[in-house]
N, C-alpha and C positions, 0 to 999 in steps of 0.2 A: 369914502374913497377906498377905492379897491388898494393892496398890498402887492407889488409885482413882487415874480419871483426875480432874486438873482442873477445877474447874469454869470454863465459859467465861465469866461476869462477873466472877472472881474474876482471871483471866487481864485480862483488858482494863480492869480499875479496881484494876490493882501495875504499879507501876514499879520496875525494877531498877535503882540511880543509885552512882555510881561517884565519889570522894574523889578530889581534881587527886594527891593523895599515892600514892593507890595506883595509878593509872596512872603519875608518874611513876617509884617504884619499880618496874613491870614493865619500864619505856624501860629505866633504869639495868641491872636486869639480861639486857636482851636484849643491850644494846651491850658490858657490860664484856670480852667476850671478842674486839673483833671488833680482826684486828692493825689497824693502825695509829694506835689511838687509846691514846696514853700517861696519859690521864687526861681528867676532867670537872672545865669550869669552873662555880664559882659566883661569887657575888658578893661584897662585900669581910666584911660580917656569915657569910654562911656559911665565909669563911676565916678568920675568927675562931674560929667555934664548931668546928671542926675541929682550929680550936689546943687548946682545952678538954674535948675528949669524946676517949673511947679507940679508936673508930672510925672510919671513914671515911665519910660519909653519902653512899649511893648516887644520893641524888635531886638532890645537888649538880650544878648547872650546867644543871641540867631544868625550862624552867619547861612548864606544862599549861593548856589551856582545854578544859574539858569540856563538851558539850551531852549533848540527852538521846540522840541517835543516834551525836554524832559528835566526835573531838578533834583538837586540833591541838596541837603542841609546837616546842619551841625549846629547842636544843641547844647547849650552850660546848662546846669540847672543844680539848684539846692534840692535834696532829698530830705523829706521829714524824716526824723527818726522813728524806728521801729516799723516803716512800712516797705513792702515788698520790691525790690530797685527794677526785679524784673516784670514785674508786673505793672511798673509803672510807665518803663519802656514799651511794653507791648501797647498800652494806652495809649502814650504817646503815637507808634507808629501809627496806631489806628485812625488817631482823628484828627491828625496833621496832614496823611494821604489821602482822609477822605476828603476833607476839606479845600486841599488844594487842586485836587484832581475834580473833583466837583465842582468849584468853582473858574476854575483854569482850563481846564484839560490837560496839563501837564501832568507826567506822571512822575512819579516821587521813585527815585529808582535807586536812592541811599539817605538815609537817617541818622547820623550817630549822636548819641547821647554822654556827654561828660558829665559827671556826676562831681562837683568840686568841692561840693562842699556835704555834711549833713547834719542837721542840727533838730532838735524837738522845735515844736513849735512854738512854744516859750520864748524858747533861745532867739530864736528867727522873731518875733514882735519886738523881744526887748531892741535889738539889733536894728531893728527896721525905725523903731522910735525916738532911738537913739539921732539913726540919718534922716528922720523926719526933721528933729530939731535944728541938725545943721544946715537946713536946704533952707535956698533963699527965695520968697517966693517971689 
């Protein structure tokens, strides 16, 4: 079976609209790989709920404003120590825009990045082992 094309009012009266959740979940997993960021901050309810759930919620420390063309975001994040903050930031804007303009089409028209915390990587497992033990699974 053949594929019709679209129709053109059908095109021009649908909007394609996009959930601050699931663009912040694309942010979360464009950045979890990029080195120097030992983790994402959120706020004091979502380090709560992280004590309570057996996951780790990617959207943590992400917040999103979405329009109908365009987003912008704000970022917590731990800095390992001794590595570059602005070159971690450029990272970031890199594949946070690509990823969400690639897969959305929205385009990413502000980025900031809060730096809260910065620890060696040590520091940041012992810490993280620590809230392993407390969390319920």
């Amino acid at each position: 079976m053949a594929v019709q094309p679209l129709n053109a009012d059908l095109i021009k009266n649908s909007k394609l609209k996009f959930n601050e959740d699931v663009i912040a979940k694309i942010a979360g997993m464009a950045i979890r790989d990029i080195d120097g960021i030992l983790s994402m901050n959120g706020n004091v309810f979502d380090n709560i709920a992280d004590k309570i759930r057996s996951k780790e919620d990617i959207t943590k420390g992400i917040d999103v404003d979405v329009g109908e063309k365009q987003t912008a975001l704000d970022l917590e994040i731990i800095l390992e120590y001794g590595k570059d903050a602005h070159q971690v930031f450029e990272n970031i804007l890199h594949e946070v825009s690509s990823a969400i303009e690639s897969m959305t089409g929205l385009k990413v028209i502000e980025t900031n990045v809060y730096i809260s915390d910065v620890m060696t990587k040590k520091e940041w497992q012992q810490q993280n082992k620590n809230n392993e033990s407390n969390r319920v699974n």
